[in-house]
C-alpha positions as CSV (number, residue, x, y, z in Angstrom):
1,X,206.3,123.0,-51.6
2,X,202.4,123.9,-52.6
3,X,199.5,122.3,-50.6
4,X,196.5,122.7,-52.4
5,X,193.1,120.8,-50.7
6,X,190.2,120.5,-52.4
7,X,186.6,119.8,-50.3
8,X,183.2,120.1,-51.2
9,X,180.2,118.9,-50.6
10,X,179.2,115.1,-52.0
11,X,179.2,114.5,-55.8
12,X,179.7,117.8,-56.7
13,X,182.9,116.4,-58.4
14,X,185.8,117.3,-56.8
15,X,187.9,114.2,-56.8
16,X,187.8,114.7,-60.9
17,X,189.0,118.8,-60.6
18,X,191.4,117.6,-57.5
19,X,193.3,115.2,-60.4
20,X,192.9,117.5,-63.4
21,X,194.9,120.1,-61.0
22,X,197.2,117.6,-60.1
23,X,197.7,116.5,-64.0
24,X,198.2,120.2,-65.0
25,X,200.4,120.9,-62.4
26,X,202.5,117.7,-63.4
27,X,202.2,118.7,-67.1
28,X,203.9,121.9,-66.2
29,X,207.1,119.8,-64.7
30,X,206.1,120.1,-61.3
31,X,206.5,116.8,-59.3
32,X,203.5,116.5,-58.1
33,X,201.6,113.8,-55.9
34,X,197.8,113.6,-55.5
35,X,196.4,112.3,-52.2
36,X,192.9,110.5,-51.5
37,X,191.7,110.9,-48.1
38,X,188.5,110.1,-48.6
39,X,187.7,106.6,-47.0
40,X,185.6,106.0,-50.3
41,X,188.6,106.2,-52.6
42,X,187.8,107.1,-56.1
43,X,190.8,108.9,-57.1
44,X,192.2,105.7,-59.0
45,X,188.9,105.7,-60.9
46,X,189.5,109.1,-62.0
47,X,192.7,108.0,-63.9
48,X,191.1,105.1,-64.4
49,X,194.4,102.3,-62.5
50,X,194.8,100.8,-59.6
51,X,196.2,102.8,-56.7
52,X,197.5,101.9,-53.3
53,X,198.5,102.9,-49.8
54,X,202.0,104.0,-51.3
55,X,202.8,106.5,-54.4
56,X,202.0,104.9,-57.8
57,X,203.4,106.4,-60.9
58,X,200.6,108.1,-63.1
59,X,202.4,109.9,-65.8
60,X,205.4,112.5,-66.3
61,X,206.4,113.9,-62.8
62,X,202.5,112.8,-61.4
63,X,202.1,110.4,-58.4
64,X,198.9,109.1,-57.0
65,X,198.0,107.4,-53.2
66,X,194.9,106.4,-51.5
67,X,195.8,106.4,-48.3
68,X,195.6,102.8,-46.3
69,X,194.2,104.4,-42.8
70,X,193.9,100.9,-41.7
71,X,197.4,101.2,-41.4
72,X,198.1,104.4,-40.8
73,X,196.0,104.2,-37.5
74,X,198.7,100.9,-36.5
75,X,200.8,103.5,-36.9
76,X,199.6,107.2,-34.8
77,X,196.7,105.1,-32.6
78,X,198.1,101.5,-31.8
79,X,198.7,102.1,-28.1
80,X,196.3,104.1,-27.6
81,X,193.4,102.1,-29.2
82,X,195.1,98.8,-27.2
83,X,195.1,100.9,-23.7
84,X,191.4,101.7,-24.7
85,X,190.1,98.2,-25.9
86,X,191.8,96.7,-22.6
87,X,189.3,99.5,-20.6
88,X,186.4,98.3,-22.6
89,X,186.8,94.6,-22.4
90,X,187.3,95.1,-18.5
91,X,183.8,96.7,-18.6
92,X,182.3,93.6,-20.1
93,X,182.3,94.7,-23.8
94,X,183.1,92.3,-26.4
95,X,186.2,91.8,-27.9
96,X,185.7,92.8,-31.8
97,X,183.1,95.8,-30.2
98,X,185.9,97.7,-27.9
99,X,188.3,97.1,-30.8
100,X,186.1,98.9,-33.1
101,X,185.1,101.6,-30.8
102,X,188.5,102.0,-29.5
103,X,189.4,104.1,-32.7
104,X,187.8,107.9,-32.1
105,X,185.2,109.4,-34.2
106,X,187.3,111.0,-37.1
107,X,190.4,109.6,-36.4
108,X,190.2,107.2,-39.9
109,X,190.3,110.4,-42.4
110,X,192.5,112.2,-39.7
111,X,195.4,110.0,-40.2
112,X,195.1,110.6,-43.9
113,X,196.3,114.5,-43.7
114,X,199.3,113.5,-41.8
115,X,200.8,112.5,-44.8
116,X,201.2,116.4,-45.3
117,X,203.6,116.1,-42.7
118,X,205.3,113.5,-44.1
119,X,205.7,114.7,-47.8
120,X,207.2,118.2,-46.0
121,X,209.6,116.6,-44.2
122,X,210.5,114.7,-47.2
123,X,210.4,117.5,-49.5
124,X,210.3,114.9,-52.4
125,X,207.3,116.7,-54.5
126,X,206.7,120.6,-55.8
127,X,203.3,120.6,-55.0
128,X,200.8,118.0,-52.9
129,X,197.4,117.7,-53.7
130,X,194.8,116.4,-50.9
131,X,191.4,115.1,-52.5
132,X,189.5,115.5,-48.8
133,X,186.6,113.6,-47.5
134,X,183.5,115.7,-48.2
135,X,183.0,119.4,-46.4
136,X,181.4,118.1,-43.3
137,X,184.2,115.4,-42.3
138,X,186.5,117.8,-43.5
139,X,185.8,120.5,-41.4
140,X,185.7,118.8,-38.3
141,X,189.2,117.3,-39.7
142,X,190.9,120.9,-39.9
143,X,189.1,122.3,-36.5
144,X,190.8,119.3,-34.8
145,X,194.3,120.6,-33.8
146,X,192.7,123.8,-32.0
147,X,190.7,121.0,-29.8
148,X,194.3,118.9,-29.9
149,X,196.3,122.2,-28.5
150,X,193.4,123.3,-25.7
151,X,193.8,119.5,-24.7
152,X,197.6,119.6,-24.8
153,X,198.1,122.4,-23.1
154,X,195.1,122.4,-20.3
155,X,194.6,118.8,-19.3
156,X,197.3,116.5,-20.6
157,X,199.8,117.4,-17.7
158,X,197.3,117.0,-15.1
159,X,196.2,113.3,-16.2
160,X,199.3,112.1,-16.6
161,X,200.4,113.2,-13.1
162,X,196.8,111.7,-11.6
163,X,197.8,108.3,-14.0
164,X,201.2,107.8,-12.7
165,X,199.8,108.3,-8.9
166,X,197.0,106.5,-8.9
167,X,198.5,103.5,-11.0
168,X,200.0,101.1,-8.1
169,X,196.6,101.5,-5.9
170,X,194.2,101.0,-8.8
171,X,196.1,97.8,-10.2
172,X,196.4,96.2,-6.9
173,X,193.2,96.7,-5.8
174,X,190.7,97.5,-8.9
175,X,192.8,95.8,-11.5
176,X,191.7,98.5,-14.1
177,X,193.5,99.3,-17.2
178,X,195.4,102.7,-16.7
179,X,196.8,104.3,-19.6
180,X,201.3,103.9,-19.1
181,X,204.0,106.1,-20.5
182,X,203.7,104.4,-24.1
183,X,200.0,105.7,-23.8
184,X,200.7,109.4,-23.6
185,X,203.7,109.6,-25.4
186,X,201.7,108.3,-28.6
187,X,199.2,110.8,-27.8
188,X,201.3,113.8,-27.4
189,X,203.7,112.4,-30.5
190,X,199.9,112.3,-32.4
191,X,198.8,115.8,-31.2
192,X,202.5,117.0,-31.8
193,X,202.2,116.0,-35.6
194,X,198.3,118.1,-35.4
195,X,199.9,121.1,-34.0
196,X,202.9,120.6,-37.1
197,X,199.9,120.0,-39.6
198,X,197.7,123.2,-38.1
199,X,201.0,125.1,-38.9
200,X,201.6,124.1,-42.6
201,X,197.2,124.3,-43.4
202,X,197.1,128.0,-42.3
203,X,200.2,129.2,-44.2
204,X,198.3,130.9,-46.9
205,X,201.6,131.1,-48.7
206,X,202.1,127.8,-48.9
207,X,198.5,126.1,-48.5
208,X,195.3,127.1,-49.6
209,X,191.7,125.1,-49.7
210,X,189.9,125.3,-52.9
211,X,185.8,124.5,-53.1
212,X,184.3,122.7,-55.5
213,X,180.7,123.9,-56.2
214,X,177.5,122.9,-58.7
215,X,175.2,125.6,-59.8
216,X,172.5,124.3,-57.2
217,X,170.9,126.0,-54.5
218,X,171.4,123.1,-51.7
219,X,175.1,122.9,-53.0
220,X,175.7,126.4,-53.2
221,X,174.3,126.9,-49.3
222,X,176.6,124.1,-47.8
223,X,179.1,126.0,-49.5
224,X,178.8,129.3,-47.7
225,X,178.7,127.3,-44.6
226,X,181.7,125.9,-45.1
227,X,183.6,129.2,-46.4
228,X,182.9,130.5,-43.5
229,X,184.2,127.6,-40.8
230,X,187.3,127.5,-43.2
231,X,187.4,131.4,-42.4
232,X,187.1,130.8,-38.7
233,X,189.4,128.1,-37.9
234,X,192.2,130.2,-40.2
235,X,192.5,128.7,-43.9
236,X,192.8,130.2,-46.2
237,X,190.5,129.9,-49.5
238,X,192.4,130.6,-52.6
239,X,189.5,129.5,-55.0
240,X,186.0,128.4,-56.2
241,X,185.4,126.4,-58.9
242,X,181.9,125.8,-60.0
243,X,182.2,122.5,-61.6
244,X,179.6,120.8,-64.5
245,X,178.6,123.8,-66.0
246,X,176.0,123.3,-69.5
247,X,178.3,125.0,-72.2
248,X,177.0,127.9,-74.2
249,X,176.4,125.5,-77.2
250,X,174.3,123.1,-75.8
251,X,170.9,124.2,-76.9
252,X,168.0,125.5,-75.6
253,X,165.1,123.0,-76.4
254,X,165.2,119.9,-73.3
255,X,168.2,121.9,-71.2
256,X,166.5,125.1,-71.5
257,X,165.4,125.2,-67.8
258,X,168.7,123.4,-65.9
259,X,170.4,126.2,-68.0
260,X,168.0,128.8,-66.8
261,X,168.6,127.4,-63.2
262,X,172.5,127.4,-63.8
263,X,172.7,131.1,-64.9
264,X,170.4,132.1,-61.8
265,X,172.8,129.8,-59.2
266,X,175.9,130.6,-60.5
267,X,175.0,134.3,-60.2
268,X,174.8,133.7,-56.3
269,X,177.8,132.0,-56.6
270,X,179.4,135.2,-57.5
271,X,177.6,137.0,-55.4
272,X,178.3,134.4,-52.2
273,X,182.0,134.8,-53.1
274,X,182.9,138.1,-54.7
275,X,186.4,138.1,-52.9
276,X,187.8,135.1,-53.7
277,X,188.6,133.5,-57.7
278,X,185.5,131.8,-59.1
279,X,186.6,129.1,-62.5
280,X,184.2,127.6,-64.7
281,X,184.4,124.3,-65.4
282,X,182.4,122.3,-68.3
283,X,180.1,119.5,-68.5
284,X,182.2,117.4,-70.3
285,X,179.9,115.0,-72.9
286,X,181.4,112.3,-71.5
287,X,182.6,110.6,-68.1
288,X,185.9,112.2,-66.7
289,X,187.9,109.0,-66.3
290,X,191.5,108.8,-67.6
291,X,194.3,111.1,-68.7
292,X,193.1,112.3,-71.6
293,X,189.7,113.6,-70.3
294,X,191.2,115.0,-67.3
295,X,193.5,117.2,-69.3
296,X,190.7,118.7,-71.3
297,X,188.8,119.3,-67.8
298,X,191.8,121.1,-66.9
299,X,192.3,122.9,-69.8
300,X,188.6,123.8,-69.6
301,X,188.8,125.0,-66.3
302,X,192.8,126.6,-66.2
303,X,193.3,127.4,-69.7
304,X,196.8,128.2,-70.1
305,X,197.0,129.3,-66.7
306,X,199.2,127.6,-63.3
307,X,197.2,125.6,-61.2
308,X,199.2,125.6,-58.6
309,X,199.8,129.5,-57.7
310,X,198.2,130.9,-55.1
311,X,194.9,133.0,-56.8
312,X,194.0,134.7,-53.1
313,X,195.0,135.4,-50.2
314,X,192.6,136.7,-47.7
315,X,193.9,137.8,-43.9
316,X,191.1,136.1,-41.8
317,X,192.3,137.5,-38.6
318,X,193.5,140.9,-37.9
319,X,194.3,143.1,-35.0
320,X,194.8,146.5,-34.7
321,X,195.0,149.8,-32.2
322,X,192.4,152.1,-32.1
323,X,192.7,154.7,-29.2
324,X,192.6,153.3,-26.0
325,X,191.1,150.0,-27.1
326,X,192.4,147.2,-29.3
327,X,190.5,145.3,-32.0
328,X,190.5,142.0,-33.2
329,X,189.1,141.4,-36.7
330,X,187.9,137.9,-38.0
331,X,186.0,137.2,-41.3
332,X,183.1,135.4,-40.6
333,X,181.3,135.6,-43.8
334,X,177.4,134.6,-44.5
335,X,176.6,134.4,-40.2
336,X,174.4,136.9,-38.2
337,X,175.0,138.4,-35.0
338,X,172.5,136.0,-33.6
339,X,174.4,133.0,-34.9
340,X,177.8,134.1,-33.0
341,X,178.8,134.0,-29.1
342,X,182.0,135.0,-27.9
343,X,183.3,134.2,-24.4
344,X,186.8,134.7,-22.9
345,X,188.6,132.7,-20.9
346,X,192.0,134.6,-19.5
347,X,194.2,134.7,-22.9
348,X,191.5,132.6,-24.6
349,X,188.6,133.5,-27.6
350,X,185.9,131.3,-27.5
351,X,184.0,131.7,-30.9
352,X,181.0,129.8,-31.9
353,X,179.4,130.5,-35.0
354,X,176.5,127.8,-35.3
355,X,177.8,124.7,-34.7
356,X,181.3,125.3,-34.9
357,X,183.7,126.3,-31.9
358,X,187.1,127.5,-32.2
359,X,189.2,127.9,-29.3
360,X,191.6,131.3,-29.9
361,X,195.1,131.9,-28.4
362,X,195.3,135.5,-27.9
363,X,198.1,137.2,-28.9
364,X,200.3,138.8,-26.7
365,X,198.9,141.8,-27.3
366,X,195.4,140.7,-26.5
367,X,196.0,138.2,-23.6
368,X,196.0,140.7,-20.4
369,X,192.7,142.9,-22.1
370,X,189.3,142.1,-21.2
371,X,186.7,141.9,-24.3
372,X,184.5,144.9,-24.0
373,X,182.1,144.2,-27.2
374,X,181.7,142.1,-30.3
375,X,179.6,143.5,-33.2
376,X,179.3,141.8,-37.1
377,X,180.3,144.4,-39.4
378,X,179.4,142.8,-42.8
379,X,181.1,140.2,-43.5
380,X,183.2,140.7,-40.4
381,X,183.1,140.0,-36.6
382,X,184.8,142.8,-34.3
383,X,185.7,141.8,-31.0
384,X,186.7,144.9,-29.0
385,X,189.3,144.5,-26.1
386,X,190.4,147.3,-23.2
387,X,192.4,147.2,-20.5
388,X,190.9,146.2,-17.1
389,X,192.7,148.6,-15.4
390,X,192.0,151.5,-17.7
391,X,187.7,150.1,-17.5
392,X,188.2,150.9,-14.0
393,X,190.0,154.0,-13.6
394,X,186.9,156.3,-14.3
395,X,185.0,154.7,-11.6
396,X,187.8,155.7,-9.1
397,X,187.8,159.0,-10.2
398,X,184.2,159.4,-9.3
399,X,184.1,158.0,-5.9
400,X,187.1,160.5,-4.9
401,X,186.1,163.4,-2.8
């Protein structure tokens, strides 16, 4: 099966790309479904129907869903969001209030991607396109199972140990909600399906994330920012496709400077991302709704060529020997050194770059080494590791007699 996941920032136009792709890819007798998981559905205005929480036929071998995440939280957040409105109607909240804010920031267009799980287990369709919420909700989206396995792995034990110990004293005497075994089985069943989805995203032989960009300077900017959080969390990007481009016979006369300012942007563009595929597609003189238009998008942006191979694969983490010291590589493109900390934490990388924090299992050939430096190299953060033991051995040799 192909993944394919298209983000970008808002109206740039990537629900229209998303379901040319996914018409070309059908066209080419792949069966092929296309996924909204944008809680402002407009995929089934793009083929101009009607489509639902399940798979609704669109042509030859092509599917379409908008995902219903009203019901798709009954189904990965019930208990929990019960346990947690019970907690917040015990502290006096009101009733519709905790049930609202019982379901986590992000959890809405979270349950959306676990339909990837699904449609692998399934193995029903060639390839699955996602048409993702814009890049902001999306990245937080993808950096969620890292957060998911530090939980897992660091504090879930412990609670549930302090939960099933505390439980008989609490209810007789406080009366307070505490979570039962329902509670965290949904939880680790929820963060099990994250760690599965983490797994299938960063296969860059199987999944890729594809940008959809306009020829504008605030567009183009979000866009860098978002290659390179796509670059620390481990996705790969297979492709760029600068969408709404004025063709070359448009003229002159009242387009003459947005043409100017296209040529001057989309030079950047190239510039921004010079190792990954950059397609061109046109300002269609018309709106893209329905098959027909789509197809010529696609054709204007694909040609003849497969959608749904992979274009690029870039290796966004790397580690290698050299001499006594190891050295992990990770491409953190358009940051400074000023905008990156690193911290370690046992057989942990702590990486902020801005706003964004990833959490690092070491490898095993890391996890026993202290970090002795991190330098940006171009486009590139090295993180230098040695062994303790080896740091201190000089010292010893001076203080002998």
């Amino acid at each position: 099966m192909r993944i394919i996941l298209y983000t970008g920032k808002g109206g740039v136009g990537k629900t229209s790309v998303a379901a040319a792709t996914a018409l070309r890819s059908a066209d080419l007798g792949y069966k092929t479904i296309v996924v909204s998981t944008d809680v402002a559905h407009s995929l089934g205005d793009s083929f101009d129907l009607t489509l639902g929480g399940e798979p609704v036929p669109v042509a030859d071998n092509l599917w379409g869903q908008e995902v219903d995440v009203l019901r798709e939280l009954d189904v990965y957040w019930k208990t929990v969001r019960d346990w947690l409105s019970a907690v917040m109607r015990w502290q006096g909240a009101d009733e519709v209030v905790a049930d609202e804010v019982a379901i986590l920031p992000g959890m809405v267009e979270l349950v959306g991607l676990l339909y990837i799980n699904r449609y692998a287990d399934q193995a029903a369709y060639d390839v699955v396109i996602v048409d993702c919420a814009p890049t902001g909700e999306t990245l937080r989206l993808l950096s969620f199972p890292e957060m998911a396995r530090w939980y897992m792995r660091r504090l879930f034990p412990i609670e549930r140990r302090v939960a099933a110990a505390v439980r008989p004293l609490v209810r007789g005497v406080m009366r307070v909600p505490l979570p039962g075994g329902d509670v965290f089985d949904t939880i680790q069943e929820l963060f099990h399906q994250l760690e599965k989805m983490r797994s299938l995203l960063s296969d860059g032989a199987l999944s890729s994330v594809r940008l959809v960009v306009n020829a504008e300077k605030m567009v183009v900017k979000e866009t860098q920012r978002t290659f390179t959080y796509l670059n620390l969390y481990g996705y790969n990007t297979d492709l760029v496709v600068c969408n709404r481009l004025l063709p070359d016979a448009v003229g002159d006369g009242f387009f003459g400077s947005w043409k100017a300012s296209q040529a001057r942007y989309f030079q950047l563009i190239e510039e921004s991302f010079a190792s990954v595929p950059i397609l061109r597609a046109p300002l269609l003189d018309r709106e893209v709704v329905g098959l027909p238009t789509l197809r010529e998008l696609a054709q204007g942006i694909f040609g003849d060529d497969d959608p749904t191979r992979v274009y690029h694969r870039g290796r966004s983490q790397e580690v290698a020997k050299e001499g006594s010291t190891y050295v992990l590589t990770l491409s953190l493109p358009f940051t400074t050194t000023d905008d990156i900390s690193v911290t370690q934490n046992r057989d942990e990388l702590i990486v902020q770059a801005a706003s964004h924090r990833r959490n690092i299992l070491l490898p095993a050939s890391l996890a026993g080494l202290q970090v002795m430096e991190a330098n940006k190299e171009g486009g590139t953060l090295k993180v230098r590791f040695r062994d303790p033991k080896a740091m201190a051995e000089p010292r010893k040799r001076r203080g002998r007699p």
